[in-house]
C-alpha positions in Angstrom: -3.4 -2.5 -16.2 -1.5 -2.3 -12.7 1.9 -3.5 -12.8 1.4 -6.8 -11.0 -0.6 -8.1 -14.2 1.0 -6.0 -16.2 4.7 -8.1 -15.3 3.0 -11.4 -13.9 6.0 -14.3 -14.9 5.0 -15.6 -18.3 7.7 -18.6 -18.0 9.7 -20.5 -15.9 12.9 -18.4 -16.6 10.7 -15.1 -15.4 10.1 -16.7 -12.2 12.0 -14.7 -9.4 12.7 -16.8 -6.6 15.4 -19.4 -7.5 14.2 -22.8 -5.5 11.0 -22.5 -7.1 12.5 -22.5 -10.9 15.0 -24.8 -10.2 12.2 -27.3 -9.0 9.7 -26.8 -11.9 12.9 -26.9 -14.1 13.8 -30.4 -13.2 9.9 -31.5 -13.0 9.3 -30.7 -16.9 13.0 -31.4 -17.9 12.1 -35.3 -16.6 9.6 -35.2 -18.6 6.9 -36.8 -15.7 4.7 -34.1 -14.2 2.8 -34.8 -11.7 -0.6 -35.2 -11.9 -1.2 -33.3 -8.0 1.2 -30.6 -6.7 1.0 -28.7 -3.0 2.3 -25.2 -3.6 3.1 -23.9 0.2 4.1 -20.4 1.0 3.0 -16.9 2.0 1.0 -15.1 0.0 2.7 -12.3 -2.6 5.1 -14.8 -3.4 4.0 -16.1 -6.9 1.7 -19.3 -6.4 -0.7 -18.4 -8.7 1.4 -17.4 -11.5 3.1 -20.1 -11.2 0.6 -22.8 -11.5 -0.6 -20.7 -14.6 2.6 -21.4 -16.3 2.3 -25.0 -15.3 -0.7 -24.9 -16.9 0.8 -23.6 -20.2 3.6 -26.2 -20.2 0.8 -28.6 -20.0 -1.4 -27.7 -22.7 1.2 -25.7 -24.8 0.6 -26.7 -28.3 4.4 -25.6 -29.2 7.3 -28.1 -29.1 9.0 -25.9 -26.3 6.5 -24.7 -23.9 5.5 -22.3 -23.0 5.4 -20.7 -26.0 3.0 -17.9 -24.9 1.6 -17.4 -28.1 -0.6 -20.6 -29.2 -4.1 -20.3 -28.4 -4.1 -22.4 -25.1 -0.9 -20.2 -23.6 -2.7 -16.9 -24.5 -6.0 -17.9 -23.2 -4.7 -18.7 -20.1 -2.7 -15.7 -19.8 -6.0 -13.5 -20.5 -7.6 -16.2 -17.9 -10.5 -16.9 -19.9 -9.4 -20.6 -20.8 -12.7 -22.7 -20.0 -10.1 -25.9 -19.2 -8.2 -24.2 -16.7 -10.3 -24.0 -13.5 -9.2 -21.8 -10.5 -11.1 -22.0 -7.1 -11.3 -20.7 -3.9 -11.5 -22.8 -1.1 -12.2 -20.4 1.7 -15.8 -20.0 -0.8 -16.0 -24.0 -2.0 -15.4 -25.6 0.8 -17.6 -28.1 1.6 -18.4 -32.0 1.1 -21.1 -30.8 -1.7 -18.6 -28.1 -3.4 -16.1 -31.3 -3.9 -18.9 -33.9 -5.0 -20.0 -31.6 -8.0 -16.2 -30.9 -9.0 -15.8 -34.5 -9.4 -18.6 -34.7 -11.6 -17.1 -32.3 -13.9 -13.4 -33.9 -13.8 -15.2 -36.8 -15.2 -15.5 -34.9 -18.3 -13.2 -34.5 -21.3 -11.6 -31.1 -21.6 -13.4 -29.1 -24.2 -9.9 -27.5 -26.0 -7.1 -28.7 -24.3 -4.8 -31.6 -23.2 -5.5 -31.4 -20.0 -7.9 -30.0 -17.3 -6.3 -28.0 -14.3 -7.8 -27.3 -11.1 -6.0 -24.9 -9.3 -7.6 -24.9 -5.8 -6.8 -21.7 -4.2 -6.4 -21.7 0.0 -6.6 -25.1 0.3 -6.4 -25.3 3.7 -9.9 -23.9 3.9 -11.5 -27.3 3.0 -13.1 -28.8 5.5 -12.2 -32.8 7.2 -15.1 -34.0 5.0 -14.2 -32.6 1.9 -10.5 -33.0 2.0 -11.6 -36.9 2.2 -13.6 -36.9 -1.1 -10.9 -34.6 -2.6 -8.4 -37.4 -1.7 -10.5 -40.4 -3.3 -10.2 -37.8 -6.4 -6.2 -37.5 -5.9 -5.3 -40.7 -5.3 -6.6 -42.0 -8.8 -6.9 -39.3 -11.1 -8.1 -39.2 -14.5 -4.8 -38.9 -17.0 -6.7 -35.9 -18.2 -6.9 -33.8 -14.8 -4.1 -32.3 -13.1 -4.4 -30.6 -9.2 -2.4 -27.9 -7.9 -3.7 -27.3 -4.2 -2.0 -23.5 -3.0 -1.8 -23.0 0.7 -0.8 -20.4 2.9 -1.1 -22.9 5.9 -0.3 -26.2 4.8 0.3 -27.4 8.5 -3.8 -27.3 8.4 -4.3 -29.6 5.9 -4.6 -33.3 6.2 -1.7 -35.5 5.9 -3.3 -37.9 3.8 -4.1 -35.4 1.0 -0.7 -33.7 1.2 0.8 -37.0 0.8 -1.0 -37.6 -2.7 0.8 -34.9 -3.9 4.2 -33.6 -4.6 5.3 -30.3 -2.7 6.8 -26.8 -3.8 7.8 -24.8 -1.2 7.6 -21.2 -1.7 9.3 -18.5 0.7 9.6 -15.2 1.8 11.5 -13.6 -1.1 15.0 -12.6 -0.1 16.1 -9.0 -1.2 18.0 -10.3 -4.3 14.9 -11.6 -5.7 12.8 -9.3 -4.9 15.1 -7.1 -6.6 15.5 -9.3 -9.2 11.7 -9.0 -10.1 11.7 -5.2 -9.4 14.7 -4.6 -12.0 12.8 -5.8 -15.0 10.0 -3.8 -14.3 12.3 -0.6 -14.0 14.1 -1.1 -17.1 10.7 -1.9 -19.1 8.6 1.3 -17.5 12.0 3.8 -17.5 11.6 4.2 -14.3 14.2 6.7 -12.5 14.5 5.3 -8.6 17.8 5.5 -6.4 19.4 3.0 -4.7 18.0 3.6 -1.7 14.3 4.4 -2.3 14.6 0.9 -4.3 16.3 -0.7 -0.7 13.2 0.8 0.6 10.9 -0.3 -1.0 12.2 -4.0 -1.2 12.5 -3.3 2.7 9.0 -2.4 2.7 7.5 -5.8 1.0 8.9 -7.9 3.6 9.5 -10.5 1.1 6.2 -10.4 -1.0 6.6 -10.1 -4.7 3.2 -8.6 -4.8 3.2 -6.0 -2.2 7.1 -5.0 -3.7 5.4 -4.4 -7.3 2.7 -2.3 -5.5 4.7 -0.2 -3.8 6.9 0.2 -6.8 4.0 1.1 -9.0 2.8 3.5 -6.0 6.8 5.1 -6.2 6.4 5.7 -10.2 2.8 8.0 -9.7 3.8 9.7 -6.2 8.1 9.3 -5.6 7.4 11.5 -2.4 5.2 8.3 -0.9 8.4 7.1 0.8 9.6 10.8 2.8 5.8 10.3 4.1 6.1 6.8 4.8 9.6 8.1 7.1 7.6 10.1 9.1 6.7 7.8 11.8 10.0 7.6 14.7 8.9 4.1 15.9 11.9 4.7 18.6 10.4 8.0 19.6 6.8 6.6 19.8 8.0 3.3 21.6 9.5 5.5 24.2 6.5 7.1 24.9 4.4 3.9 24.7 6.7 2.5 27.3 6.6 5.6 29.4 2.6 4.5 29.4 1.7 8.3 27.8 -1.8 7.0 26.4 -3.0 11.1 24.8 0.9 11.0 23.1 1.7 7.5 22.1 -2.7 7.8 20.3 -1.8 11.3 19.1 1.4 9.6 17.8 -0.1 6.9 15.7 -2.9 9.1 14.2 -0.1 11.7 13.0 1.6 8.7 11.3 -1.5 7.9 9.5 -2.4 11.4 8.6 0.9 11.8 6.9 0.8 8.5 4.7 1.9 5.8 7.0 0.0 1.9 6.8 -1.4 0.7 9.7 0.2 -2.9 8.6 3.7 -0.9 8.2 3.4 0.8 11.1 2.5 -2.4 13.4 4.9 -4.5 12.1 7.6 -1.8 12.3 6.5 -1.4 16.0 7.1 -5.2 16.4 10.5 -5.8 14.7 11.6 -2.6 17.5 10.0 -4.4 20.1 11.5 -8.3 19.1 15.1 -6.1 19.3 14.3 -4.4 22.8 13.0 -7.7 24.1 16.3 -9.7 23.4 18.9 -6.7 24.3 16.9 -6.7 27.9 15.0 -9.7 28.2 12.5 -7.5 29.8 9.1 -9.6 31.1 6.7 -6.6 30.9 7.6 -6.6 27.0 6.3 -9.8 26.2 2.9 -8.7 27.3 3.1 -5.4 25.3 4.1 -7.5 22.2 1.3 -9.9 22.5 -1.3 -6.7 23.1 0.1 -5.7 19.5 0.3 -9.3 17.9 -4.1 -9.5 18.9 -4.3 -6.1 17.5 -2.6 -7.3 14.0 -4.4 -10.4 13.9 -7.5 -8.3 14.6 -6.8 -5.6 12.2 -7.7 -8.1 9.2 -11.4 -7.8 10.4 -12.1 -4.6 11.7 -13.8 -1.9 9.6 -12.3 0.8 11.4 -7.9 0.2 10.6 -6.2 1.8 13.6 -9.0 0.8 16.3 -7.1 -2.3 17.2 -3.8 -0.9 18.2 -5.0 2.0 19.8 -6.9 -0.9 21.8 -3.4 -2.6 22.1 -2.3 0.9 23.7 -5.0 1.6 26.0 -4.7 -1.9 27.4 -0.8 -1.3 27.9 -1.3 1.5 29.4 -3.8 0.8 31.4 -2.1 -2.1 32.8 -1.6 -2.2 36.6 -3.4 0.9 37.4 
């Protein structure tokens, strides 16, 4: 079992980033929970796992839930708990998809309290189903709960986000992600410096879930990071600027050769170029940085990783000649 399972938060105390337990704290401790929630945030940062253990405080059959060891919490930790119902919208999301879910919230839950839909990407519904899904909100049964998660809750509609009750989740500052990184450590005796574990929490860019990865990657391979170091963005950039197209290529192919992401390696390019840009308000830069922003926006689709930003270059390069 990778790590990320292997550590998921079981409870709210688990939970790493501190707005996000403080506001599920005060929901159960009220003793009211909602019957729809929004959970709003980049991705890596713990939706899912936390509207499991919403779940479990919901259908806990302990006094002090989640007690993690009653049937209902250990069902829905091994996620085979029939009354717990995850979806994804970017594959459910049409008018039809939402008319035969209502037909099944209709129905009693077969072992639980409660029935949870956990409707994954949200956003992804389209007009005509986020209008039935409402009708479905506004009145639910006192059996169903909702918890909607969203990576862009700007594209949902407002009537649907105002039927429910928002958690916002965040990037994960480096204390958290730490935070989360540190009881993994301790429970795998795991022998990491300080500053391979700075580099690593540097590396997730505020993603719980990429942090763990990375982490895992460290304990089979420790010399993934010296490789990872290989690529001199200011070296490269230099040459980029200096319109070099055979050097800054033969550049980004070496950096992939010897270990380096093409995700990494983009956004390191772009942090060096948002610096540059604001030390010399330079025009010409803004183009160069929107040639690499279409190249990371087109590198979730391509087949082939680095074909994008060596298109970026080419076109940079290229440029008034």
């Amino acid at each position: 079992m990778t790590y990320y399972l292997k550590y998921r938060p079981q409870t709210i105390e688990e939970l790493d980033m501190q707005s996000v337990r403080e506001s599920l704290t005060n929901i159960v401790k009220s003793g009211n929970i909602p019957h729809a929630f929004l959970f709003a945030g980049p991705k890596g940062t713990g939706k899912t796992s936390v509207a499991r253990i919403l779940a479990k405080i919901i259908n806990c059959e302990s006094k002090n839930p989640p007690c993690n060891k009653c049937e209902q919490c250990l069902s829905i930790t091994n996620g085979n708990n029939i009354d717990i119902i995850e979806m994804d919208a970017a594959s459910n999301r049409g008018i039809d998809d939402i008319r035969a879910l209502k037909d099944t919230i209709r129905l009693t839950p077969s072992k639980a309290k409660a029935k949870i839909y956990i409707l994954d990407e949200a956003h992804m519904l389209t007009i005509e189903a986020s209008n039935a899904l409402l009708k479905t909100l506004e009145e639910p049964p006192s059996h169903v709960y909702f918890i909607l998660a969203t990576t862009n809750p700007e594209k949902l509609i407002e009537t649907v986000k105002s039927r429910t009750v928002l958690i916002s989740f965040t990037k994960a500052t480096p204390e958290e992600t730490k935070r989360s990184l540190a009881r993994i450590i301790k429970k795998e005796e795991l022998k990491i410096k300080n500053e391979e574990l700075n580099e690593i929490i540097k590396m997730s860019k505020g993603s719980f879930r990429d942090a763990v990865k990375l982490l895992e990657q460290f304990s089979k391979d420790s010399n993934f990071l010296k490789s990872i170091k290989l690529f001199d963005v200011q070296d490269f950039l230099e040459v980029l600027l200096a319109k070099n197209l055979k050097e800054a290529i033969i550049k980004i192919e070496n950096a992939l050769r010897s270990g380096c992401t093409i995700v990494n390696t983009t956004e390191e390019i772009l942090e060096k170029l948002q610096s540059k840009l604001i030390e010399t308000e330079d025009r010409n830069l803004v183009t160069l940085i929107e040639y690499i922003l279409e190249a990371q926006e087109f590198n979730k689709v391509t087949p082939i990783e680095e074909l994008p930003l060596e298109v970026a270059i080419v076109k940079w390069c290229k440029l008034d000649k």
